[in-house]
C-alpha positions in Angstrom: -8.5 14.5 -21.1 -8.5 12.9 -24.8 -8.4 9.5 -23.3 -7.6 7.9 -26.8 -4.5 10.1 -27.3 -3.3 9.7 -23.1 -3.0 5.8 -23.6 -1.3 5.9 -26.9 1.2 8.1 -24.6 2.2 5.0 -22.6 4.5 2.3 -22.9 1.8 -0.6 -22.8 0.2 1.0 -26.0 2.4 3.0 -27.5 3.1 0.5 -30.2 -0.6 0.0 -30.9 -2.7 1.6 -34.0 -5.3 4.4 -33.1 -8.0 2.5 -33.8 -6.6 -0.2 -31.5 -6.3 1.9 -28.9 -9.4 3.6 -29.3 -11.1 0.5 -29.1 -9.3 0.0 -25.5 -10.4 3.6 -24.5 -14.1 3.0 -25.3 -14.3 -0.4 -24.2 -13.0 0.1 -20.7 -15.6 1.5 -18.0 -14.3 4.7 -16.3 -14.6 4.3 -12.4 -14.0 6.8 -9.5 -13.0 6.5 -6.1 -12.7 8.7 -3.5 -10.1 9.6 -1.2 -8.6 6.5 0.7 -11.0 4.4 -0.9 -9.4 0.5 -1.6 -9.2 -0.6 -5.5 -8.1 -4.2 -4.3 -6.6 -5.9 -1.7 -3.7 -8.0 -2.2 -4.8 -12.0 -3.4 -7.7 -9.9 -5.5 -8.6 -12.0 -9.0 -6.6 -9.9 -11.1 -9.2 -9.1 -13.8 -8.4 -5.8 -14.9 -5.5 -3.3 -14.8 -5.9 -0.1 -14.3 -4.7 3.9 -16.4 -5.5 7.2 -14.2 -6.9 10.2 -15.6 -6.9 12.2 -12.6 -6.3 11.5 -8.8 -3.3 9.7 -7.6 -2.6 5.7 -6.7 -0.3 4.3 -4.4 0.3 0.4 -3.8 1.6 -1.0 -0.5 1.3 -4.0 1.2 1.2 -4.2 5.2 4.5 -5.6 7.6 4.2 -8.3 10.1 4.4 -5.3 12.6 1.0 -4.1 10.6 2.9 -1.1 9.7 2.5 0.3 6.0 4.9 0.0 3.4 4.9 1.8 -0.3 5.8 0.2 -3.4 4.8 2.8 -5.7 3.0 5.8 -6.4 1.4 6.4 -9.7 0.3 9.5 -11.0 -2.1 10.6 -14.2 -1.5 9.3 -17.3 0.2 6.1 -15.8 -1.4 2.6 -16.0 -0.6 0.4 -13.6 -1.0 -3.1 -12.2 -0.4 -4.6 -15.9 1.8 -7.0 -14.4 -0.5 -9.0 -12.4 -2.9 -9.3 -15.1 -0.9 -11.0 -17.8 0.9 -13.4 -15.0 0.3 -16.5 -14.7 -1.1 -16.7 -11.1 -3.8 -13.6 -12.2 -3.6 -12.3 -8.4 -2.9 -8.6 -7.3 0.6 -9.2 -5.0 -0.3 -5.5 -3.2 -3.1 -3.4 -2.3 -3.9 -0.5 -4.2 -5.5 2.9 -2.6 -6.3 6.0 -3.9 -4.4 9.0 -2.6 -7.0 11.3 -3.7 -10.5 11.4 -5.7 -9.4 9.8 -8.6 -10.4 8.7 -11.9 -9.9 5.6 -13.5 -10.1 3.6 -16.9 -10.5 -0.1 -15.8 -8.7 -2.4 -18.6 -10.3 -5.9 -18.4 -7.9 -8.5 -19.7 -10.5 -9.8 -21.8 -10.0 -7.5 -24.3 -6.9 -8.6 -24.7 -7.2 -11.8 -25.1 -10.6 -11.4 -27.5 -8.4 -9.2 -29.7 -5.3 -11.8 -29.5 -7.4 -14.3 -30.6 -9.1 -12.8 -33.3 -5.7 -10.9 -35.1 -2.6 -12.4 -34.5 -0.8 -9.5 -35.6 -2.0 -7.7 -32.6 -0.3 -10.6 -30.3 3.0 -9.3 -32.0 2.3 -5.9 -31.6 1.7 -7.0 -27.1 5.4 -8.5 -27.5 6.5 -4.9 -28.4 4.3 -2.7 -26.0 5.9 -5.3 -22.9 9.2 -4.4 -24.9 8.9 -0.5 -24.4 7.2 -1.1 -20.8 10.5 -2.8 -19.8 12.2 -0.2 -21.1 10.5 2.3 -19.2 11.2 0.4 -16.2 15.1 0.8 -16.8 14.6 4.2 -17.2 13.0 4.4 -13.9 16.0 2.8 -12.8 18.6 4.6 -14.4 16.9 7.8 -12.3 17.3 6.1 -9.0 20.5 5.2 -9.4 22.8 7.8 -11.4 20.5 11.1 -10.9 20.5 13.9 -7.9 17.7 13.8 -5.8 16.8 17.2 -7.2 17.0 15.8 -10.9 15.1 12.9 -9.5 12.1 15.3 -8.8 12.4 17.6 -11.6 12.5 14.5 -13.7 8.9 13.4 -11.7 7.6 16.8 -12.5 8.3 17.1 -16.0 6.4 13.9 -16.3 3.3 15.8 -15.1 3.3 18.8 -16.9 0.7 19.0 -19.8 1.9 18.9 -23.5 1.9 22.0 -25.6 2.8 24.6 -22.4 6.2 25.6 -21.8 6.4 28.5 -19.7 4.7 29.1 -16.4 3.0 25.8 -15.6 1.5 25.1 -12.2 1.5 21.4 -11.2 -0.8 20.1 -8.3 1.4 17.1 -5.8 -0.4 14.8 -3.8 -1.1 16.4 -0.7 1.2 13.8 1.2 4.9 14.5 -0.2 6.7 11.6 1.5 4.8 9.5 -1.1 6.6 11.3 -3.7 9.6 11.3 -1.9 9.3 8.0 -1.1 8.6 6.5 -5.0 11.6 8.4 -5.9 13.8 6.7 -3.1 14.5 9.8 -1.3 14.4 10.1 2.4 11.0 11.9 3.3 12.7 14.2 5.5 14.7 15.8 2.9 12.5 15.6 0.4 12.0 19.4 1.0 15.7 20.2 1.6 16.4 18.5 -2.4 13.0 20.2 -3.9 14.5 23.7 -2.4 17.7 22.9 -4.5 15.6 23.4 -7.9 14.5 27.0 -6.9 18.0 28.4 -8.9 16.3 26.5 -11.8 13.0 28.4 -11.9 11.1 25.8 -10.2 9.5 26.8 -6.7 6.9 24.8 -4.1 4.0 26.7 -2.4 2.2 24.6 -0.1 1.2 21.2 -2.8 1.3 23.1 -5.9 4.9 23.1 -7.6 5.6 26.3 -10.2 7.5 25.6 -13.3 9.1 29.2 -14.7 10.5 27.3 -18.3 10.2 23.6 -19.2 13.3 23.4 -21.3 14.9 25.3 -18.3 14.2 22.1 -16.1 14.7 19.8 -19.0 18.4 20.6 -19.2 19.3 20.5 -15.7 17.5 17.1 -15.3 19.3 16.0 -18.5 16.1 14.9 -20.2 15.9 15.0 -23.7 12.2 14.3 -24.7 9.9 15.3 -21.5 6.8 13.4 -23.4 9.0 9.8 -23.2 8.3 8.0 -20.0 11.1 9.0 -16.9 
């Protein structure tokens, strides 16, 4: 993956110059972790925030009745945990786990405040990358609330397919579906039920691997008008 060009891709830098954002890319170590490995534990010193190139994330915290509960789920080319870096308590409110083996680029807040220090302009420029990450989060919103369940995870899947392909794409889910079904806020059990429902739409599901006949096939029935905007 062209890290450079995957983080100008999302909402936190989107707004940024190149050479801004390459100097995020090449300034943040890359860190693996394996499968059910911990990033942090909720009350962590929120140092860094996180974007993944591969692997899969989910965040939970545990119940009184020690029984797990999801918040998210983030897949590649997502950042999360930006949230509890720039607030003002600088502690991680959830856990964070990796799904999978997954790869990471670790963001240290430092170099956002170095480089707010030093340019001034580029403390305007954070105003409008937290602008278009709120945004995003409406849209996130908006897909919960007035799409299908089936649109809901076409919507997810168009998210994951690589730029430039169009026709017969292969897209690898996390080997647990529920967390899918469950960041999308459908019920787990009928996750399959809604996913068999895109099958008229060239879209099938053969064990974790989902098979995408035509992107702007999909596109249209999920009612999405640019698939490389966040949704």
């Amino acid at each position: 993956m062209d890290t450079t060009n995957a983080l100008k891709k999302t909402p936190l830098f989107s707004g940024m110059s190149d050479e801004t954002v390459a100097t995020f890319a090449g300034k943040s170590p890359v860190k693996h972790y394996a499968k059910g490995e911990e990033l942090f534990a909720m009350g962590d010193p929120a140092a860094a925030f996180f974007f993944i190139v591969e692997g899969w994330i989910k965040l939970y915290r545990m119940t009184r009745e020690g029984e797990e509960s999801i918040i998210n789920v983030f897949a590649p080319g997502e950042t999360f945990a930006e949230a509890a870096v720039f607030g003002p308590m600088q502690r991680y409110p959830v856990n964070a786990q990796a799904v999978e083996d997954t790869t990471l680029l670790e963001i240290p807040r430092s170099l956002f405040v170095d480089m707010i220090r030093a340019d001034s302009d580029f403390a305007l420029s954070i105003l409008g990358a937290i602008s278009a990450k709120q945004r995003y989060l409406i849209q996130q919103i908006e897909q919960l609330t007035v799409r299908e369940a089936p649109q809901r995870i076409g919507t997810f899947l168009l998210r994951l397919c690589p730029p430039g392909k169009t026709k017969n794409i292969e897209v690898a889910l996390p080997y647990d579906k529920s967390l899918i079904a469950r960041r999308l806020n459908i019920q787990p059990e009928t996750f399959s039920r809604a996913f068999k429902k895109l099958e008229p739409h060239g879209v099938t599901l053969k064990g974790r691997v989902a098979a995408i006949e035509d992107i702007e096939r999909l596109a249209a029935f999920c009612d999405v008008e640019d698939r490389d905007k966040p949704c």
